[in-house]
N, C-alpha and C positions, 0 to 999 in steps of 0.2 A: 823837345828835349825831355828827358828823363833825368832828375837828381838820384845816382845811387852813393848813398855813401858817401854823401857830402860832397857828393863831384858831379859834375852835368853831362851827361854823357850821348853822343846823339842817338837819335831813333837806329841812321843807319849802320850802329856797330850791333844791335839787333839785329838788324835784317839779315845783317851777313849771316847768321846762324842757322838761316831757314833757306837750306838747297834751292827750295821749288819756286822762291822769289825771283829767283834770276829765268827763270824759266818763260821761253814767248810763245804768246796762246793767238794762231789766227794772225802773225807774223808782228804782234805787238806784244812790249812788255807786260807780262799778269800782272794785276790790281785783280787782288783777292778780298771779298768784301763777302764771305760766305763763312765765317767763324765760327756762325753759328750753327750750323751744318756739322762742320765738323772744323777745328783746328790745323792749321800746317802745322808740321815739327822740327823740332829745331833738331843741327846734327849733335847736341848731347842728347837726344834719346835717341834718336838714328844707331850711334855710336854702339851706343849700353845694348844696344838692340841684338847690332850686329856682336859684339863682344859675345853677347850671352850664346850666341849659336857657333862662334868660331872659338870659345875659349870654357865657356861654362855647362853647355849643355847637359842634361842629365834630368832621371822626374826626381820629382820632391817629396819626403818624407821620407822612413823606414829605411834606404839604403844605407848602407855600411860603409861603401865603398867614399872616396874623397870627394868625385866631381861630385856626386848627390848629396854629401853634408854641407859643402859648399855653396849647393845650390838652394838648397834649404835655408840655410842661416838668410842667404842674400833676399829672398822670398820673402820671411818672416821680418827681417828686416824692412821693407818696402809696407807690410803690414802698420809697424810701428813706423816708421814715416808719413802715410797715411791719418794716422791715431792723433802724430803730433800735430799736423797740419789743419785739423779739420776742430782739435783739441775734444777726443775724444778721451772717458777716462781712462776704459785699459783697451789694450790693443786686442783682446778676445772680442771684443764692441765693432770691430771690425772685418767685413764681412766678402769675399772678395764675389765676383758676380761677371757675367759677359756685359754689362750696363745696365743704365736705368731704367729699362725696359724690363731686364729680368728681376732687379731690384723691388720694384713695385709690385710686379705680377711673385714674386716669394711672397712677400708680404700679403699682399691681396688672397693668395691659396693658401697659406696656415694663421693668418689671422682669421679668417673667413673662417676656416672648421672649425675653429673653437671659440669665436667671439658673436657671431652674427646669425640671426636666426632670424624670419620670418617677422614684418612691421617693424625690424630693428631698420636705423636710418646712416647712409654716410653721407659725407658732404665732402663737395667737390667744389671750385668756383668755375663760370662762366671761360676763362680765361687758360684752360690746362692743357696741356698736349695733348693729343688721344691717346698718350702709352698714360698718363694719370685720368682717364676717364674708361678707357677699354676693361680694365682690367675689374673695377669697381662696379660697373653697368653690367658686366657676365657675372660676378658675384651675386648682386643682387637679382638676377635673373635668376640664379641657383636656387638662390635663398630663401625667393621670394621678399626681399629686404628692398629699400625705396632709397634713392638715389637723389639726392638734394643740392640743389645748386646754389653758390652765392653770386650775386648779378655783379655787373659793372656800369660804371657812368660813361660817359662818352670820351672821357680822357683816358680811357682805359684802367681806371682806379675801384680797387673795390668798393662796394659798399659797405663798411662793418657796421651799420646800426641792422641792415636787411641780416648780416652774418650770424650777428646778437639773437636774431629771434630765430632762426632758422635752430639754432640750441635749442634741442630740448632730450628729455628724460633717453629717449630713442636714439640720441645719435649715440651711435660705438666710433667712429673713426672720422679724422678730417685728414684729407689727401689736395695739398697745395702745392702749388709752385710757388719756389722760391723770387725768377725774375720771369718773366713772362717772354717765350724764345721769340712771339712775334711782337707782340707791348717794346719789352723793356721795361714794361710796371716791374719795382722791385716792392715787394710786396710788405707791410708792416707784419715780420712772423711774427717779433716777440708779442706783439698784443694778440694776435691770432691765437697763439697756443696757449698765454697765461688765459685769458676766455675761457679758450675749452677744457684746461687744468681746472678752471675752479668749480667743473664740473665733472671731474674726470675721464675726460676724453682726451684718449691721445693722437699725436697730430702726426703725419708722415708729410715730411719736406720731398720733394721734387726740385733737386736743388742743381739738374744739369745746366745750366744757363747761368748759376750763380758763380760755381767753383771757380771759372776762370780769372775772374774780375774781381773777385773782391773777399777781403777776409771773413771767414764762414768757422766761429767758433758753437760748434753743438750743446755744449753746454751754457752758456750764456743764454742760447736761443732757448735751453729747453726743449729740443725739437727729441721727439720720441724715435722715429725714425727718419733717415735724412739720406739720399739715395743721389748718385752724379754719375757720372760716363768720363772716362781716359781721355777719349780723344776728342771730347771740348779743353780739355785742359793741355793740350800739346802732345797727351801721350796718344801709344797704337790702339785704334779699334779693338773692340773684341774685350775689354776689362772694362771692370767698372765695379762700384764699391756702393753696398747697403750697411749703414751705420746703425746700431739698434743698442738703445737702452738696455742691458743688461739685464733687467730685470724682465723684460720685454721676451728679448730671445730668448729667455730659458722657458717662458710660457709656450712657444710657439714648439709645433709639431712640426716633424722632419717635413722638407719640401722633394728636394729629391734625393733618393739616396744608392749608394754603390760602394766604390773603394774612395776607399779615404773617409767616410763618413763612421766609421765603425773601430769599436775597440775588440769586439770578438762575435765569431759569425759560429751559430751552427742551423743545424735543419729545425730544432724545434725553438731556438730563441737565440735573438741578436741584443745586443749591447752598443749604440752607438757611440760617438765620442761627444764632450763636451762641446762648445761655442768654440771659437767659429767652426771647425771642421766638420762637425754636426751637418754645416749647410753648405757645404762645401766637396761634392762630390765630382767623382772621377779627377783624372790630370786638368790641373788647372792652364789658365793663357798663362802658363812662367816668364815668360819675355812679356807680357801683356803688364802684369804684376811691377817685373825688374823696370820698366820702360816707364811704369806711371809713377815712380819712385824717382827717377832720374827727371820728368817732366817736372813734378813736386819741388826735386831741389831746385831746380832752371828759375821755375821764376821766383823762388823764394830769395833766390839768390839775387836778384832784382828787386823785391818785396814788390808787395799785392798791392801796398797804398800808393805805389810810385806809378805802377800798373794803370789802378783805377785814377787813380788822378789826370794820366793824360790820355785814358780814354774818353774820359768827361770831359776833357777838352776836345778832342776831335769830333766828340758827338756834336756840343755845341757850334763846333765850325759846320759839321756837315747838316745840321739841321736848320741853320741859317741860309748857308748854301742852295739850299733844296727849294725852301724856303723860298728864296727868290724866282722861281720857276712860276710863273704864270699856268693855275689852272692844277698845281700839283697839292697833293693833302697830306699830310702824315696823320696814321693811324697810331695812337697811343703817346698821348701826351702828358703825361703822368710828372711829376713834381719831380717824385725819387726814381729814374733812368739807368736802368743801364744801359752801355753801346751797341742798341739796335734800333734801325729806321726804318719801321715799312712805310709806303708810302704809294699812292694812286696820283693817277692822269686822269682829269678829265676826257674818257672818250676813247681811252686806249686798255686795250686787255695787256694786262699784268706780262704775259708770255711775250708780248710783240717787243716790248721796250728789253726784256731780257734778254732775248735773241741778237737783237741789235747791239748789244752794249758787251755782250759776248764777241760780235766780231771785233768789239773795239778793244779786246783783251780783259773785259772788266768781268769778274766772276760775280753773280747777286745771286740769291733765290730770289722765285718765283712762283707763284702758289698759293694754297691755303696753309702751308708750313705748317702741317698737324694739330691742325685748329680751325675746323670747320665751323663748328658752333660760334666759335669766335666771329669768324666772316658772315655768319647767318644774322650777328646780332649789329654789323655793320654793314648786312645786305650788301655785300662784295662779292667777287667770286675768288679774290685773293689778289696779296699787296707784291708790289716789289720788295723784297727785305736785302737792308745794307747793314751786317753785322761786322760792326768792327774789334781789331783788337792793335795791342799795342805793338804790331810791326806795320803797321797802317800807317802813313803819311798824310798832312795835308795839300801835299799836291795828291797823292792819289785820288783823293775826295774831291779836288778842281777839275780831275779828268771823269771822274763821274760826273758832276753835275752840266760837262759840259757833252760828257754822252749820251746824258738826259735828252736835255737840249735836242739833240741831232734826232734822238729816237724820236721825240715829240714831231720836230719837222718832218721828218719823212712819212711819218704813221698818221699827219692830218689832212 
């Protein structure tokens, strides 16, 4: 049950929202357990989706015309929905991007020209996706700049006294994840970032795996930069949003630039436009933007703490669950969790159990889940991961662990 608004409302008037639930994979009902991958959607962004190409269509900016002021306003809007959600200060701080991949790597290409230079140091932790480690490691590869990592313990938790000393005069940038996509480590930012404030080092958040679950105010955090992806959060692929201290983006040099980045163009000198559109070039995802506006309101309209409160309870059932399986491990056992479980078989490769659990309808990843190093430092070759969210049930979670089960039998 989820309480909204003083009323208890069950899981499955959620569910009904999301089309692809009722959907059978391999002649059994989907149990989708892959969240973290990416999100299903509910049909209020479906909806806004399809609305915006049968009703609103049009580009954005400079026209004249109705559909395209229309479309603008709605656009900018979605801007400032974003601003308020995330509580950023003004909505120019907001930045719109194809995801957190391109998010990091802007940052990474005009923080880099003008901050980082040769023996200068960033830091990274053990625990990062490869889109928050790729992007840093060709930097310093450029630069000739040293690339510095902060370890983890076996519960998957960092170490901040190792983080404490890795500070020094040299570092320019710390590049974090907020919740760890294969951990679930949700990581202590504000002491991360107040640390390297009191050195002036600013921090960039990796905060794809946060957005969905839990309320994420930027300024509170102090996070310098703070970067997520649409479609973890419900909305369509293809958008995604870099949040930047104002003060910040005005330092930083164009990333790329075209139409829309510009106030006046000629052959011997151009004039760009202010923040955001500065970083903001060519036609933007406009249903990508309108879509993750309409995801925004869905579950706020639910709130984020009713959210997180009964994913922390299906974690705890399913990690119990699991838990009872004879010979089985979970990787990343951290205190502060969010709703992700990878977890190993004795004796069994990660791929075999997933195949199987796939014919039983049950969708998991499988893999090193963009986190190599990670597996290297757990001598794995990759976990099963059960990423849940709140259209998840705990029977769904009894029909995993009982396709565990069956994988285990057959595969021994």
């Amino acid at each position: 049950m989820i309480t909204v608004k003083n009323s208890a409302i069950s899981i499955l008037d959620f569910r009904k929202d999301f089309p692809i639930l009722s959907k059978q994979v391999n002649g059994k009902p989907l149990i989708y357990f892959d969240s973290g991958a990416t999100a299903q959607k509910p049909k209020q962004v479906i909806n806004a989706i399809t609305n915006y190409y049968s009703q609103q269509n049009a580009n954005i900016h400079r026209g004249v015309h109705t559909l395209s002021q229309e479309i603008t306003t709605a656009y900018e809007n979605a801007r400032i929905t974003v601003q308020k959600h995330i509580n950023a200060k003004y909505s120019h701080e907001i930045i719109f991007t194809n995801g957190t991949t391109e998010s990091i790597n802007l940052v990474a290409s005009t923080f880099g020209k003008i901050f980082i230079n040769a023996g200068d140091e960033i830091i990274v932790s053990e625990m990062e996706h490869h889109s928050n480690i790729l992007p840093w490691q060709q930097l310093c590869e450029e630069k000739k700049a040293i690339l510095k990592v902060i370890p983890i313990n076996d519960k998957g938790e960092l170490l901040l006294d190792e983080y404490k000393q890795l500070l020094s005069p040299k570092t320019r940038l710390i590049a974090i994840t907020h919740v760890s996509n294969t951990l679930g480590t949700v990581n202590p930012l504000k002491e991360i970032i107040s640390l390297a404030h009191t050195k002036n080092i600013p921090v960039l958040v990796d905060g794809a795996q946060a957005i969905p679950h839990m309320n994420v105010d930027v300024q509170d955090l102090d996070a310098d930069f703070y970067c997520f992806s649409g479609h973890k959060v419900y909305a369509p692929t293809g958008v995604g949003i870099l949040y930047g201290k104002e003060r910040w983006l005005r330092k930083l040099p164009n990333y790329q630039v075209g139409g829309g980045t510009i106030k006046t163009v000629s052959f011997t000198k151009t004039e760009y436009a202010d923040i955001p559109l500065r970083f903001e070039a060519g036609t933007p995802h406009i249903e990508g933007g309108i879509g993750l506006a309409s995801a925004i309101d869905y579950i706020n309209a639910i709130g984020l703490g009713n959210i997180s409160s009964y994913e922390h309870e299906l974690t705890q059932y399913a990690t119990e669950k699991l838990l009872a399986i004879d010979g089985l491990k979970i990787i990343g056992n951290s205190i502060n969790k969010a709703s992700v479980i990878s977890f190993v078989l004795d004796g069994i490769h990660p791929y075999d159990i997933g195949v199987i659990l796939d014919q039983l309808g049950i969708a998991v990843r499988t893999g090193h889940h963009c986190t190599q190093p990670l597996m290297d430092k757990y001598k794995i070759p990759g976990t099963i991961r059960a990423s849940l969210a709140f259209y998840n049930t705990k029977e769904e979670i009894d029909a995993l662990v009982k396709g565990v089960i069956k994988a285990k039998q057959m595969l021994k």
